[in-house]
VEXTOR-862336 format. One record per residue: chain; y, x negated, z of N, C-alpha, C in turn; residue number from 1. Coordinates in pm, whole numbers, plus 32768, in hexadecimal, padded with zeros to 4 digits. Atoms other than C-alpha are relative to their C-alpha. Layout:
% VEXTOR-862336
A/Y/X/Z/Y/X/Z/Y/X/Z/NUM
...
% end
This chain:
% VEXTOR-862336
A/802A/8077/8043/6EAC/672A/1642/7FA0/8029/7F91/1
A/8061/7FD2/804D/6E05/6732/1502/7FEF/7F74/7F93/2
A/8038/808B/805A/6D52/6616/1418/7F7D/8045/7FBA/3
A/8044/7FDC/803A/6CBD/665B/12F3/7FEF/7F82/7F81/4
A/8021/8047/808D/6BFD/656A/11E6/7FA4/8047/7FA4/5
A/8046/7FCC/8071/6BB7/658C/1088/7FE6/7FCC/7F96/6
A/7FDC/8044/807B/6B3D/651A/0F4B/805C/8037/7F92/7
A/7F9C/7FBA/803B/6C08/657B/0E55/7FCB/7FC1/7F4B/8
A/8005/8052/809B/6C08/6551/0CA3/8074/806C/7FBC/9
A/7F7A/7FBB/8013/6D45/65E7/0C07/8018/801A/7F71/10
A/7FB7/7FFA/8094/6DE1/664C/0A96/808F/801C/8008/11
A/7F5A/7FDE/7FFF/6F43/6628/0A67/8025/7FF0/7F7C/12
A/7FCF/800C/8092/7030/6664/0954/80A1/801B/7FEB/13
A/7F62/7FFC/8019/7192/663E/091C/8055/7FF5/7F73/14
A/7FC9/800A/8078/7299/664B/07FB/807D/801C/8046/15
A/7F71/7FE4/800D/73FD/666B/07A8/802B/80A8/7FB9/16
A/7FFC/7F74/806F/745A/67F3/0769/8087/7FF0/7FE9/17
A/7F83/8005/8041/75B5/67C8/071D/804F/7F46/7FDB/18
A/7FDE/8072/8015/7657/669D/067B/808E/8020/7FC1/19
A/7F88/7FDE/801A/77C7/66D6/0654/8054/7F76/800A/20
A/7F9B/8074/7FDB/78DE/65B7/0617/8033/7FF9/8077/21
A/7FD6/801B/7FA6/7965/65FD/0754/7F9A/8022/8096/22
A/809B/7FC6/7FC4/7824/6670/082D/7F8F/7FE3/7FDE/23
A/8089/8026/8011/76BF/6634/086D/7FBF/8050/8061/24
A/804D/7FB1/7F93/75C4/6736/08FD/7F73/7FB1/7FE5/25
A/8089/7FEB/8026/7474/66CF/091E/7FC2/8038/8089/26
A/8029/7FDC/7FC9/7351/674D/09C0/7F51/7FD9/8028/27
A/8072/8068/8018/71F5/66E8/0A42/7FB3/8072/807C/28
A/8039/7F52/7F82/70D3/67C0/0B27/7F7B/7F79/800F/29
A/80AF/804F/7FC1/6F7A/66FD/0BB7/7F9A/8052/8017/30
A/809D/7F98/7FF3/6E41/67E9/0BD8/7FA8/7F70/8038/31
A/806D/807E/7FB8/6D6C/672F/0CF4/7FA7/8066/8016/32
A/8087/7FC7/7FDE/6C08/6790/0D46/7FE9/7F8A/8065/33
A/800B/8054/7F8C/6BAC/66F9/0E9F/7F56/8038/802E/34
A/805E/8009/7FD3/6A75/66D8/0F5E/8033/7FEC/8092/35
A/7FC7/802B/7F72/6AB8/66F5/10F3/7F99/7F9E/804A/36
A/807A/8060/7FE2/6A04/65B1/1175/7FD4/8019/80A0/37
A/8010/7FD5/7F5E/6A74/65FD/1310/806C/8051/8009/38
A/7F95/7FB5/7FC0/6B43/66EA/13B1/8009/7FF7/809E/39
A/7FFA/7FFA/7F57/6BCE/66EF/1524/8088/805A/800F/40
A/7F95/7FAB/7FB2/6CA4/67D7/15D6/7FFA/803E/8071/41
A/7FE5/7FE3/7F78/6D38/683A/172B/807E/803C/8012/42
A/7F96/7F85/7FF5/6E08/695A/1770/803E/8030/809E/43
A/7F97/7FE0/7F52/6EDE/69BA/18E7/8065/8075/7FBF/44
A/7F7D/7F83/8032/6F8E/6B17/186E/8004/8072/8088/45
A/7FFC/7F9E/7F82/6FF5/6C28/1952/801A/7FE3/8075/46
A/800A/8017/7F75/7020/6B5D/1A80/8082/805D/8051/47
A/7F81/7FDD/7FAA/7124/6C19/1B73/8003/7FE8/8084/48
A/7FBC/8053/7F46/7198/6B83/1CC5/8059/801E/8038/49
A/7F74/7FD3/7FB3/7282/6BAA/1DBF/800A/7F90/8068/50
A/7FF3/809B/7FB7/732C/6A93/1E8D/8009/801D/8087/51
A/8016/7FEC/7F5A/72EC/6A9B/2011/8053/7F84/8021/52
A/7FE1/80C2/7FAE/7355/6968/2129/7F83/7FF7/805B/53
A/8096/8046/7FAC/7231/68DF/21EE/801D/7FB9/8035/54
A/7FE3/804D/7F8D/72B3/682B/2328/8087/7FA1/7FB4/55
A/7F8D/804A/8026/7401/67EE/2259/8001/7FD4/7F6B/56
A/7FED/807D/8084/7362/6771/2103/8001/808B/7FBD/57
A/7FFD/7FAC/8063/737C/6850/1FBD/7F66/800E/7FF4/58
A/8090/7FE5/801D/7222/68D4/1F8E/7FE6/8075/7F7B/59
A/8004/7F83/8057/71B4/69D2/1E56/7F6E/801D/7FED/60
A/807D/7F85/800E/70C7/6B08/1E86/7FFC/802C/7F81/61
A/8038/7FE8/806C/6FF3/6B40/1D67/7FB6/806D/8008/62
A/803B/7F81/7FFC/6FAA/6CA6/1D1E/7FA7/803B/7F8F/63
A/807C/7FBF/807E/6EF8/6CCD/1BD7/8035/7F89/7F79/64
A/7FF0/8062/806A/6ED5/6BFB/1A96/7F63/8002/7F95/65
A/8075/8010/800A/6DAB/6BAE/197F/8002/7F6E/7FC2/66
A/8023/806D/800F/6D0E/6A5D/1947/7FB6/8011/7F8E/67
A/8063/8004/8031/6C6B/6A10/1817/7FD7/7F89/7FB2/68
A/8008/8075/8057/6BCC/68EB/1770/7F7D/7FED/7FAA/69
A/80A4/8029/807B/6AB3/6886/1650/8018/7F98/7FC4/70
A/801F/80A0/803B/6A3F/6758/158E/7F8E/808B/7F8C/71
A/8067/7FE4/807E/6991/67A8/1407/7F55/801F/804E/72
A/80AE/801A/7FF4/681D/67FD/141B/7FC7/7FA2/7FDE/73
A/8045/8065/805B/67CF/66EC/132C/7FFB/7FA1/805F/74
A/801A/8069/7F6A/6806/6613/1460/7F6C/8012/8064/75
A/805D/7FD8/7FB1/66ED/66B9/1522/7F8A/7FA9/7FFA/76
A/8092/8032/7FFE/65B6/65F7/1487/8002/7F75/7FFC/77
A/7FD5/80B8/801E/6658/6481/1470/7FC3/7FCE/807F/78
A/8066/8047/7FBA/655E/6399/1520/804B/7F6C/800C/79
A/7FE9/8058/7FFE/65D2/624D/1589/7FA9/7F8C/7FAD/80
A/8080/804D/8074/6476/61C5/1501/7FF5/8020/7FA5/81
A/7FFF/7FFC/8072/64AA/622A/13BC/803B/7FB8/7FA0/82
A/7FBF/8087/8041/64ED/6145/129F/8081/8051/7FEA/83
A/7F94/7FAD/8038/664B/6172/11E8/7FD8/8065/7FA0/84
A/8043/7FAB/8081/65AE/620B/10B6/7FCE/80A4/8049/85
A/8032/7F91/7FBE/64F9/6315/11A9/8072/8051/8026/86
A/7F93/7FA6/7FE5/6662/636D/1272/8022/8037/7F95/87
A/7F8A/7F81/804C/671A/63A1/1134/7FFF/806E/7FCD/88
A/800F/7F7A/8065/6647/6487/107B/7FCC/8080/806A/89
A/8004/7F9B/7F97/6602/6548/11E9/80AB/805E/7FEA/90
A/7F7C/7FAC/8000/6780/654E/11FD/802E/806D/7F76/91
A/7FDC/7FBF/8063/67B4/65B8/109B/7FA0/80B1/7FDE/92
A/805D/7F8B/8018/6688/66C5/109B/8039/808F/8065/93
A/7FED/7FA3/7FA0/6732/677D/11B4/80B3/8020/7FE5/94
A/7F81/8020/8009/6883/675F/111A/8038/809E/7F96/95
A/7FD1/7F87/8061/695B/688C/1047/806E/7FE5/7FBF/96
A/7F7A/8011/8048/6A51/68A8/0F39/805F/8059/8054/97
A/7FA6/7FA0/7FE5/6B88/68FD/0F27/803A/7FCB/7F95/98
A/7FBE/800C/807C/6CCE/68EA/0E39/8088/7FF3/8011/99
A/7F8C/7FFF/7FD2/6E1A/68AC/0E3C/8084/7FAC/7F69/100
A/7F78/8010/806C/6F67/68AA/0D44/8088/7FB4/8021/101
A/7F9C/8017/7FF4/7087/67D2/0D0F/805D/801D/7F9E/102
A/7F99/7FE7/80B2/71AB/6842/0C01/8086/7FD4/805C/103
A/7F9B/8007/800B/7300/67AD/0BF3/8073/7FF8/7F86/104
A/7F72/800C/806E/748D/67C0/0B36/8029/7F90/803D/105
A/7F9C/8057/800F/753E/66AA/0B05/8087/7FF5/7F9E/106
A/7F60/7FD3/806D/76CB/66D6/0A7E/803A/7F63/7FF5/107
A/7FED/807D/7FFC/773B/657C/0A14/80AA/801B/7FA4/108
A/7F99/7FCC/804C/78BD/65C9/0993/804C/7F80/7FE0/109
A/7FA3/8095/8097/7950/647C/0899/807F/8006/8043/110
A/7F8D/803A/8001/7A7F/63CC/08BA/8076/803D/7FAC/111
A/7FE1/7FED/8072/7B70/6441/07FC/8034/7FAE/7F95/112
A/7FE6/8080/8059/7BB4/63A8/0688/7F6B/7FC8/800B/113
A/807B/8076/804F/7A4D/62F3/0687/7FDA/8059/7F94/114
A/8030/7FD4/8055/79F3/62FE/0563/7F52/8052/7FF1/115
A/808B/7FBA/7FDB/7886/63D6/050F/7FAB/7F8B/7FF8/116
A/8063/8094/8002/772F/631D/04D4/7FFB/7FAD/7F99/117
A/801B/800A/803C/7730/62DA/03B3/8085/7F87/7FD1/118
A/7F90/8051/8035/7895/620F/0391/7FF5/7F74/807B/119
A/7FF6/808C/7FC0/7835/6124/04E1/7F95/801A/8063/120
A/809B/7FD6/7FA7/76C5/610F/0561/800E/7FD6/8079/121
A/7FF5/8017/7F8F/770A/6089/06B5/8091/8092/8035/122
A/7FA3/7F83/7FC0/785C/61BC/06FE/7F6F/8050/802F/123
A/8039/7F8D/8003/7754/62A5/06DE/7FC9/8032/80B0/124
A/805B/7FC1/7F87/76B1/6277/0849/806C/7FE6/8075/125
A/7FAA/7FC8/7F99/7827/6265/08EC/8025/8079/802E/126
A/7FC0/7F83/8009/7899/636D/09BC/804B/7FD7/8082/127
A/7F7C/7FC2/7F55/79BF/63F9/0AE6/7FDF/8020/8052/128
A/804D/7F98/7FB9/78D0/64E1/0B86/7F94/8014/7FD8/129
A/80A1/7FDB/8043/775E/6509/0B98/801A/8065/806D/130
A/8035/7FA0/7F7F/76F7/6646/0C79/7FA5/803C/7FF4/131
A/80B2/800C/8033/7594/668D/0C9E/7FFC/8053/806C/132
A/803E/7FA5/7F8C/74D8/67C4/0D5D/7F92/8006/7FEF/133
A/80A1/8019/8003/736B/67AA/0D7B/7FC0/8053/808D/134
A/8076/7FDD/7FE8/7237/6889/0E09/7FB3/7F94/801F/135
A/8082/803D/800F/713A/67BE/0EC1/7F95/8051/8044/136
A/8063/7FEE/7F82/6FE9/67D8/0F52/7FFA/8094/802A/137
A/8006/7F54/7FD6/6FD6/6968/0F0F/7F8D/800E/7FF3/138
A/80AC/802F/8021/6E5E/698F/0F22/7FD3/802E/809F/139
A/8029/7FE5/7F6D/6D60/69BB/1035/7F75/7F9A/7FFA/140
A/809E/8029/8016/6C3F/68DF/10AB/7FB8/803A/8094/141
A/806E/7F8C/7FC7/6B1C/6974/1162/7F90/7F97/804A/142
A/8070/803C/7F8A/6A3E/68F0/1298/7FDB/8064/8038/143
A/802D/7FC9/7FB7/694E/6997/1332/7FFB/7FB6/808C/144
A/8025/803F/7F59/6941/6989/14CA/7F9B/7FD2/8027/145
A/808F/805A/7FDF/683B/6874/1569/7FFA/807E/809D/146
A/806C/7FD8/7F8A/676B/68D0/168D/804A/8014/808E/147
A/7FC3/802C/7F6C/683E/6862/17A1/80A3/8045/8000/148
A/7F9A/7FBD/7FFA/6982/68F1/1733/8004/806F/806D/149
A/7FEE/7F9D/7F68/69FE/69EE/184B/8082/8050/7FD9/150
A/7F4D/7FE6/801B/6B2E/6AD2/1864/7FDE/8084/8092/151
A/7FE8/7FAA/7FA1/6B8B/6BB0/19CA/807E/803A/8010/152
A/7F7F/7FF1/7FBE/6C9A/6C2C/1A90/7FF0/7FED/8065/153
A/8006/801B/7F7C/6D39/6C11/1BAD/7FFE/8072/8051/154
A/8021/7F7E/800C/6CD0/6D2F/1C59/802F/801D/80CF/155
A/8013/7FE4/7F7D/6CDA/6CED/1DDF/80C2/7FC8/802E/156
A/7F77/800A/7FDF/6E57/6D00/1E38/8035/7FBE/8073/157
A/7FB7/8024/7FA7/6F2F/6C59/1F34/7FC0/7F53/803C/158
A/8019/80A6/7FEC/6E95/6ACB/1F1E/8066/7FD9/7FA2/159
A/7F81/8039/801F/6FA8/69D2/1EE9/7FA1/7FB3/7F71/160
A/803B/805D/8067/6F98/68C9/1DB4/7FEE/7FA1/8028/161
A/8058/8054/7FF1/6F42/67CE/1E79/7F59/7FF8/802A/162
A/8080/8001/7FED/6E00/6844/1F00/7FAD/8017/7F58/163
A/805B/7FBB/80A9/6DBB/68E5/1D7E/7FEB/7F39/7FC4/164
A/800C/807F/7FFE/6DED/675E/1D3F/7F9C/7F96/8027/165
A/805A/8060/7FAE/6D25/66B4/1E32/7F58/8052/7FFA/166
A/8078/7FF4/805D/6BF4/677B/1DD3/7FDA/7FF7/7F90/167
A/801D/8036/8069/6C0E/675E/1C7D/7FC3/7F2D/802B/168
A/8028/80B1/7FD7/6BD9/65BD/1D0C/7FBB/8006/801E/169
A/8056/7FF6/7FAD/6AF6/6601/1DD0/7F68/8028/7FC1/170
A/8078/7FAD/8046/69F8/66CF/1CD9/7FFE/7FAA/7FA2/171
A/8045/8042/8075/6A0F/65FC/1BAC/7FF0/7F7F/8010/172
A/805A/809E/7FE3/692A/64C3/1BA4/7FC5/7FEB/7FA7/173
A/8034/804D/809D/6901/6451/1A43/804F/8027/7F9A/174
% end
């Protein structure tokens, strides 16, 4: 699981690089600059098991695995009693850039016979086939880990997933 917010402010720029009577390329790219406002994430990799029966039912022994999960730092100092004005510029003071690129082609290939632009201003934006490939969201944004974040393994071999279950219930209380 992963959730990430951000502000964001962007420059984009597009054009037409080819303009042919029977074809249309254009092309267009976004340059974002972001601000990460929260981050959360929770990770379960590695788990390996093996399936037993237990008085008839399917049961699965859990032999190793690692757990890991975090929440932003910027979260760490947010006070319930604080005005809004106070949270945001806590949240924002504890917050980090990051960056991230969008560029796409677009092939737009005419009818054939329409005339160009210049002989019938409405032909111009028919076409047969548009086909479009686009880059998003190549970039990285950046949280530092809060306080409480955690990350283990599973280290003590041969407990099923329901007991790994029923303590996880059992331990967390808030």
């Amino acid at each position: 699981m992963r959730s990430s917010n951000l502000l964001e402010g962007y420059l984009t720029y597009g054009q037409t690089i080819i303009d042919h009577p029977n074809y249309r390329l254009n092309g267009a790219f976004t340059i974002k600059l972001n601000r990460g406002l929260a981050g959360v994430q929770a990770n379960v990799e590695d788990v390996k098991q093996q399936e037993i029966s237990v008085n008839g039912e399917p049961e699965y022994l859990v032999s190793s695995g690692k757990i890991v999960y975090g929440y932003s730092a910027n979260l760490d100092p947010w006070e319930n009693n604080q005005g809004s004005n106070e949270k945001l510029k806590s949240l924002l003071n504890g917050s980090r850039y990051g960056f991230s690129l969008d560029a796409g082609l677009e092939l737009i290939i005419k009818p054939p016979g329409v005339p160009g632009y210049m002989d019938d201003e409405e032909s111009y934006f028919d076409y047969d086939w548009k086909i479009g490939a686009s880059l998003i969201d190549v970039g990285r944004s950046q949280y530092n880990y809060g306080e409480n974040s955690r990350q283990g393994s599973i280290v003590a071999p041969g407990f099923t997933a329901n007991e790994l279950a029923l303590k996880f219930d059992s331990t967390i209380t808030g």
